[in-house]
NUMI-94929 format. One record per atom (N, C-alpha, C, O): residue in three letters; z, x, y. Coordinates in steps of 0.1 Angstrom, whole numbers, padded with zeros to 4 digits, always signed. Example, Ala and Ser with C-alpha at 12.3 -4.5 7.8 and 13.67 -1.06 7.14 Angstrom:
<gudos>
ALA+0078+0132-0057
ALA+0078+0123-0045
ALA+0078+0132-0033
ALA+0085+0142-0033
SER+0071+0128-0022
SER+0071+0137-0011
SER+0079+0129+0000
SER+0080+0134+0011
</gudos>
This chain:
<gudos>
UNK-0036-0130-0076
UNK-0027-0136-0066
UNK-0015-0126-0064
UNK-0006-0128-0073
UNK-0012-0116-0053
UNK+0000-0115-0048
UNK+0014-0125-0053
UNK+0015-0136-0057
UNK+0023-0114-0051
UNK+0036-0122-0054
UNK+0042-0119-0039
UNK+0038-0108-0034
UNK+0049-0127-0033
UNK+0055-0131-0021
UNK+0070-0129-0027
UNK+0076-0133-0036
UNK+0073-0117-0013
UNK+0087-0119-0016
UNK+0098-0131-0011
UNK+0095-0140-0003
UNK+0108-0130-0015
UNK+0117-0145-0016
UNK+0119-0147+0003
UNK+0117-0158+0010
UNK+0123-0136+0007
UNK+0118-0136+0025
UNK+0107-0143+0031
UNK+0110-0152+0039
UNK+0094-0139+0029
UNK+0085-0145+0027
UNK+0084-0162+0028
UNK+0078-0168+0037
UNK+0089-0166+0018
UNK+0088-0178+0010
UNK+0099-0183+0018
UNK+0099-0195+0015
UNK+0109-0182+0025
UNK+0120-0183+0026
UNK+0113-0188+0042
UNK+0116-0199+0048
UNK+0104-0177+0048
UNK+0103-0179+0062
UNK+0090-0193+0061
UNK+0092-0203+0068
UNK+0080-0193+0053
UNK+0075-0206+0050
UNK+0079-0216+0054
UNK+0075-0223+0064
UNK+0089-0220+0043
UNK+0098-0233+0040
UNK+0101-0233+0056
UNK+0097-0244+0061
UNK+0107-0226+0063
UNK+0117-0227+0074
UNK+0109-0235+0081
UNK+0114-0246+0085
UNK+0091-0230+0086
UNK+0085-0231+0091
UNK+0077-0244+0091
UNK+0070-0247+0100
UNK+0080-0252+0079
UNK+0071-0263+0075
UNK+0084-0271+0078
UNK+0082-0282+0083
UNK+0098-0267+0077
UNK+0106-0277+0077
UNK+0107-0282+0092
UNK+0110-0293+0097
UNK+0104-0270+0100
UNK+0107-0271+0113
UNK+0101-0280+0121
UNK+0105-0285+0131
UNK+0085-0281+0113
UNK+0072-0287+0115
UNK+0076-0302+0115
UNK+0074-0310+0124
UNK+0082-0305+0104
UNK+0083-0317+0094
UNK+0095-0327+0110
UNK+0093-0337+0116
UNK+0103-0319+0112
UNK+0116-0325+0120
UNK+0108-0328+0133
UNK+0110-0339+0138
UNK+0095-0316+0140
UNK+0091-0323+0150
UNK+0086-0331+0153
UNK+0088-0337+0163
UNK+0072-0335+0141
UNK+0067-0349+0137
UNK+0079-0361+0139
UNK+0078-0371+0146
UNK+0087-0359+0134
UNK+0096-0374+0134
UNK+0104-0372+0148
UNK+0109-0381+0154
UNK+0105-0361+0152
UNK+0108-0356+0167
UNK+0105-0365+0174
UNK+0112-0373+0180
UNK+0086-0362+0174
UNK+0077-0367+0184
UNK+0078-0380+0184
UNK+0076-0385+0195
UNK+0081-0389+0173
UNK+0082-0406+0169
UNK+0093-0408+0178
UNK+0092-0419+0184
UNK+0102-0401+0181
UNK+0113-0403+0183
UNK+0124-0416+0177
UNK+0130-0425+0181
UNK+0122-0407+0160
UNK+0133-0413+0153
UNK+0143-0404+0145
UNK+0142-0393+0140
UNK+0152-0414+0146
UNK+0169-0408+0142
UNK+0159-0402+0124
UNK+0148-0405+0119
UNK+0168-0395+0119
UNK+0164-0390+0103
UNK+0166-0402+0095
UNK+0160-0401+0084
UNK+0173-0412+0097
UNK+0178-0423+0094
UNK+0167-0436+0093
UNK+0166-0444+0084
UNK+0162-0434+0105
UNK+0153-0443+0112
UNK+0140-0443+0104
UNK+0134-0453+0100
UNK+0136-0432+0103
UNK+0131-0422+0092
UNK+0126-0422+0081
UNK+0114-0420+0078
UNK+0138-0424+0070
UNK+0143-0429+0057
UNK+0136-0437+0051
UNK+0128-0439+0042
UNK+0145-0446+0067
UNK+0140-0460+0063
UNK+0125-0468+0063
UNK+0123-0477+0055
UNK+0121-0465+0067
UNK+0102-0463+0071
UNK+0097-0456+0056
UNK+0092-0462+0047
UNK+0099-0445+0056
UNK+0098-0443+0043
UNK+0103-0451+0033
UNK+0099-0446+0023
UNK+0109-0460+0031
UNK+0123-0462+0019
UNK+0124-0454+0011
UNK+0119-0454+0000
UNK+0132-0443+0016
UNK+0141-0432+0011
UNK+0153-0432+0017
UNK+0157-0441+0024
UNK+0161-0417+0014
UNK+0172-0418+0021
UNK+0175-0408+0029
UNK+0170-0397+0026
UNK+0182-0407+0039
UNK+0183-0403+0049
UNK+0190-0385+0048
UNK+0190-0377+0057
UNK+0194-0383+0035
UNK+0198-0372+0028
UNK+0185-0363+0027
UNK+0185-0351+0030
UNK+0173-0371+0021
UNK+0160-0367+0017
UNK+0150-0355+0030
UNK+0145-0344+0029
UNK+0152-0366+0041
UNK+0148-0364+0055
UNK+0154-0350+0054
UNK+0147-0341+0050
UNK+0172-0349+0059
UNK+0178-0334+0060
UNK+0172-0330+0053
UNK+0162-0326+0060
UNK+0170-0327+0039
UNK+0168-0317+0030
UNK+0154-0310+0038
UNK+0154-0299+0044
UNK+0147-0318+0036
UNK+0129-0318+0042
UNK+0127-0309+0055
UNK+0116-0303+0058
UNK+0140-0308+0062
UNK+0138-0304+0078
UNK+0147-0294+0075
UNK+0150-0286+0084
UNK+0153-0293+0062
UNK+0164-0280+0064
UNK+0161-0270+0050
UNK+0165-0272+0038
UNK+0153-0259+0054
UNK+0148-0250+0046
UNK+0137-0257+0032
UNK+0132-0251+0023
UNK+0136-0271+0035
UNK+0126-0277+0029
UNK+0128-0279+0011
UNK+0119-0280+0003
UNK+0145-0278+0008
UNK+0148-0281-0007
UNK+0146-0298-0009
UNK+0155-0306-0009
UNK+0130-0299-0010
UNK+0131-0314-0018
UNK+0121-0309-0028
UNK+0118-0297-0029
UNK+0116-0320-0034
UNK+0106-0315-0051
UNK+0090-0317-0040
UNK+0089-0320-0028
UNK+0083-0313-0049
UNK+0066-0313-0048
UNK+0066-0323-0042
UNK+0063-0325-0031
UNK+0070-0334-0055
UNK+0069-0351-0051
UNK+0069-0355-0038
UNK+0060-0361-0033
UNK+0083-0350-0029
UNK+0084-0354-0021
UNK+0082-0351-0010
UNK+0085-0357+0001
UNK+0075-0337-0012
UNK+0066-0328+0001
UNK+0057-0336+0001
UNK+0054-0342+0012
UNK+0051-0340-0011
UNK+0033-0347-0008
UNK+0037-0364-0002
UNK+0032-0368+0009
UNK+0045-0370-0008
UNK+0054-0386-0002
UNK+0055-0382+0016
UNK+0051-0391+0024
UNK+0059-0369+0020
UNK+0060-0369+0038
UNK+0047-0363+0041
UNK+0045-0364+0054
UNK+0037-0358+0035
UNK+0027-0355+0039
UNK+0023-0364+0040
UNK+0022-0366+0052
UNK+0018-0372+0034
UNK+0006-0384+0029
UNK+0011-0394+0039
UNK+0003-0399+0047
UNK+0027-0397+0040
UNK+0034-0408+0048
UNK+0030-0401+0065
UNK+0024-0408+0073
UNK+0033-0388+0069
UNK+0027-0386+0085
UNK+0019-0387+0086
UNK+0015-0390+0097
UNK+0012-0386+0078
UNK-0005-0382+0081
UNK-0009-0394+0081
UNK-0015-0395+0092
UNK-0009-0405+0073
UNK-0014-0419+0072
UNK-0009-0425+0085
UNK-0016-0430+0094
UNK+0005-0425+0085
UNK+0014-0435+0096
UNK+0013-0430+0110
UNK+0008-0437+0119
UNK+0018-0413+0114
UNK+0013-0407+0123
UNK+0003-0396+0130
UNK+0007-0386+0137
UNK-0006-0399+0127
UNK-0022-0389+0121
UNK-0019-0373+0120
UNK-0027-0366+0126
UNK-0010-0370+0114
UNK-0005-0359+0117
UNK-0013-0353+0110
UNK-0018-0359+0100
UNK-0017-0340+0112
UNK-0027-0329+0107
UNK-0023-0325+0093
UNK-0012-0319+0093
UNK-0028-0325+0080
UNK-0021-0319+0074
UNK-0022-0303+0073
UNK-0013-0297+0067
UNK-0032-0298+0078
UNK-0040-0280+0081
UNK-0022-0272+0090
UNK-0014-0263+0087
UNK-0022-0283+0103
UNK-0012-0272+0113
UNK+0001-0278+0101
UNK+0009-0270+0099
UNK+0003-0287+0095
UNK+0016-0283+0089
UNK+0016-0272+0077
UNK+0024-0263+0078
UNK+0007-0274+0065
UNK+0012-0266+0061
UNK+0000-0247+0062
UNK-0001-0238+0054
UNK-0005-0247+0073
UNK-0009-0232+0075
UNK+0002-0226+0079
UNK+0010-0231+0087
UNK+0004-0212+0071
UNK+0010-0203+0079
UNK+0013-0197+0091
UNK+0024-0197+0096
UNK+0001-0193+0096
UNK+0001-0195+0111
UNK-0011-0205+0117
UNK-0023-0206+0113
UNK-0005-0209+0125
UNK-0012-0225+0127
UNK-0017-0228+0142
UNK-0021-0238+0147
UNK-0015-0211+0149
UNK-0015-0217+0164
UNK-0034-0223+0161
UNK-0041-0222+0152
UNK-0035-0227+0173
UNK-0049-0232+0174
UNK-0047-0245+0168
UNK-0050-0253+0177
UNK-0045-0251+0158
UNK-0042-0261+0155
UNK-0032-0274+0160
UNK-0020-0273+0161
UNK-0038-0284+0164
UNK-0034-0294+0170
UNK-0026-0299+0157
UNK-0031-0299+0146
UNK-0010-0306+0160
UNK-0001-0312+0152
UNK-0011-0327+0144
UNK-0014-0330+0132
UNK-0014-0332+0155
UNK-0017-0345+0147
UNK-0037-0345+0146
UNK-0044-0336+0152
UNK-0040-0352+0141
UNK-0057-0350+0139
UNK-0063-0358+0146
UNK-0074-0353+0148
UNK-0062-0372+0153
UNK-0068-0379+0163
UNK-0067-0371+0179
UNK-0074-0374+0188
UNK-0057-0362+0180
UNK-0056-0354+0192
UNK-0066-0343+0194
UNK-0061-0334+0200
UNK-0076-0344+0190
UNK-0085-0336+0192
UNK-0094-0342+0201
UNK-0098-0338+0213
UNK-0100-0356+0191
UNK-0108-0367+0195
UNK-0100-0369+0211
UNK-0105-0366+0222
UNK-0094-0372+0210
UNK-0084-0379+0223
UNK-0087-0369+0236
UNK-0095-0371+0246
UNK-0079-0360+0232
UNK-0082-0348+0241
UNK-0093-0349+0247
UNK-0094-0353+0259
UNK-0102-0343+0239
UNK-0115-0341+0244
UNK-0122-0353+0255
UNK-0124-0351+0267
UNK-0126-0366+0248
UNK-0122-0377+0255
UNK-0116-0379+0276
UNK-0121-0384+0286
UNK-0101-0371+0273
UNK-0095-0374+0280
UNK-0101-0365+0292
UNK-0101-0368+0304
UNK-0108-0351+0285
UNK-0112-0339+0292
UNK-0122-0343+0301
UNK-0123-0339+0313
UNK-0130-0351+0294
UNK-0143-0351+0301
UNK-0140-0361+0312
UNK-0143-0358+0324
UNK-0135-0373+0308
UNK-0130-0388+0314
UNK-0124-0374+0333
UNK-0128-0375+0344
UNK-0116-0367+0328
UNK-0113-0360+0341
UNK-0123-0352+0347
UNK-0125-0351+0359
UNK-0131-0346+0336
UNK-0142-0343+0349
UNK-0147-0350+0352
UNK-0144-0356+0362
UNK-0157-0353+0346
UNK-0162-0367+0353
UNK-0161-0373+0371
UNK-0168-0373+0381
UNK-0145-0378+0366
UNK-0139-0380+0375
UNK-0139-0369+0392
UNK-0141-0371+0404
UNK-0134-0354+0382
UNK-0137-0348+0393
UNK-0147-0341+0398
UNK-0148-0334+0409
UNK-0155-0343+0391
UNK-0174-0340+0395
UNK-0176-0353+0404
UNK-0185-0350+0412
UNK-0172-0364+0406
UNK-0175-0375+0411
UNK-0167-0374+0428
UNK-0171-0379+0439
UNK-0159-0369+0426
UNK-0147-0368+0439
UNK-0155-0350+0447
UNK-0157-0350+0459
UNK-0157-0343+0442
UNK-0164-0332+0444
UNK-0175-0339+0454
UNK-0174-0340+0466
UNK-0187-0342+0445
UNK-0197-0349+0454
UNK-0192-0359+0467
UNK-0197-0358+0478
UNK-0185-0364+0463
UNK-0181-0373+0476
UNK-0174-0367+0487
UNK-0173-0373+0498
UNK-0168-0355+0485
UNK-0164-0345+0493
UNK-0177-0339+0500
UNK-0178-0340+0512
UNK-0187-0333+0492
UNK-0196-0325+0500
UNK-0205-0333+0507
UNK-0212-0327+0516
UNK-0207-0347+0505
UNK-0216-0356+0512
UNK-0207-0359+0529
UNK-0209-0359+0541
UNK-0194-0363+0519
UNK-0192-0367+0536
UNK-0189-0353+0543
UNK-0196-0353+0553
UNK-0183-0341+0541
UNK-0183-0332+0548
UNK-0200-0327+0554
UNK-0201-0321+0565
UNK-0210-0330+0547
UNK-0218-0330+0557
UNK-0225-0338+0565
UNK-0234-0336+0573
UNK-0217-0352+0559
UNK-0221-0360+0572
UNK-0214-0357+0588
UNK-0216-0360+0600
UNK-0203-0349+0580
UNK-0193-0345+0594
UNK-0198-0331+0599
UNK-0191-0324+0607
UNK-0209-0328+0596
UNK-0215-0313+0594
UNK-0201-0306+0593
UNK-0195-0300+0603
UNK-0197-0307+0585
UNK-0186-0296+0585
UNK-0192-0286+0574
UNK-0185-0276+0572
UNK-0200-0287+0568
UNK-0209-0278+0558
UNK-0208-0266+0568
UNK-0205-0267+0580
UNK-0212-0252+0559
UNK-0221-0243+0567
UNK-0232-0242+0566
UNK-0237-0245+0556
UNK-0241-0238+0578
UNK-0255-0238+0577
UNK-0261-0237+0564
UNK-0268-0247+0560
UNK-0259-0225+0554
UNK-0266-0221+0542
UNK-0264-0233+0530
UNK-0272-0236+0522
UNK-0250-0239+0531
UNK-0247-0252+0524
UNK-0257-0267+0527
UNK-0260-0277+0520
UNK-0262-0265+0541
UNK-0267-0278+0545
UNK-0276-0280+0534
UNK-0276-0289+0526
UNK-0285-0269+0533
UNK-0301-0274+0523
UNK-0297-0277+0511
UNK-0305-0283+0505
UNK-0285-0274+0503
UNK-0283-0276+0493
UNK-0271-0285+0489
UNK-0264-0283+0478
UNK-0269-0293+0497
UNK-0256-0301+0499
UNK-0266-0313+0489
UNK-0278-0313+0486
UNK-0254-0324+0486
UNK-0258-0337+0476
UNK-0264-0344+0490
UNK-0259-0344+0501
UNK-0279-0349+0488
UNK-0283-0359+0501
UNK-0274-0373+0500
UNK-0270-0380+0509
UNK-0272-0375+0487
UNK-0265-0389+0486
UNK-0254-0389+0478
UNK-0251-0380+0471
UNK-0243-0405+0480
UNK-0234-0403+0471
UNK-0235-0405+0459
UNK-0245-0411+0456
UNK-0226-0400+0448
UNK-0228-0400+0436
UNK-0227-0414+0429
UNK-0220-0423+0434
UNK-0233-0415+0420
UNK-0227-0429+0412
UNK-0217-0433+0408
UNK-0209-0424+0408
UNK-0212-0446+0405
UNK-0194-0443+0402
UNK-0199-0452+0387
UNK-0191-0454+0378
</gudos>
């Protein structure tokens, strides 16, 4: 195992703390608000979000507590670099979901566009043969 210099380690911590503040960011609660949800104290929170001086204990206590309460990822918080990774873990599911739910949608509005435009013959000839003969399902 490599030894990591104290910079290093230093830019970590920054990086998980920064993580940790936008989670309760995204809740939109005071550090306070926070705490208290946790029953801890509102001192604990700062520490957590500012260069990340709390014990093990209490890294794994805000891990276990976002992740459970607000599905937060534990991978994008603590990877080093994290792009690609979604903050919370049901946002993937969701997403995707949401993705298709819009095409769908606009695969559905598509067809209903090229039907009636050629009931308006507003197609071009080479479009007519290959135009939707009918409307789509809804």
């Amino acid at each position: 195992m490599s030894t990591r210099s104290t910079g290093e380690i230093d830019e970590y911590k920054n990086r998980i703390s920064a993580r940790l503040a936008q989670i309760r960011e995204d809740q939109n609660m005071s550090q306070l608000v926070m705490a208290d949800q946790l029953g801890t104290t509102q001192n604990l929170i700062y520490r957590s979000e500012n260069q990340l001086k709390i014990s093990v204990d209490a890294l794994l206590l805000l891990i276990s507590f976002y992740s459970k309460n607000f599905k937060m990822n534990p991978d994008w918080l603590i990877t080093y670099d994290n792009q690609g990774l979604l903050p919370y873990s049901s946002e993937t599911k969701l997403h995707r979901r949401t993705l298709d739910a819009k095409d769908r949608e606009r695969s559905r509005l598509v067809c209903e566009l090229v039907v009636k435009m050629k009931e308006l013959t507003l197609l071009p000839e080479d479009w007519q043969k290959n135009a939707a003969p009918e409307s789509p399902e809804r």
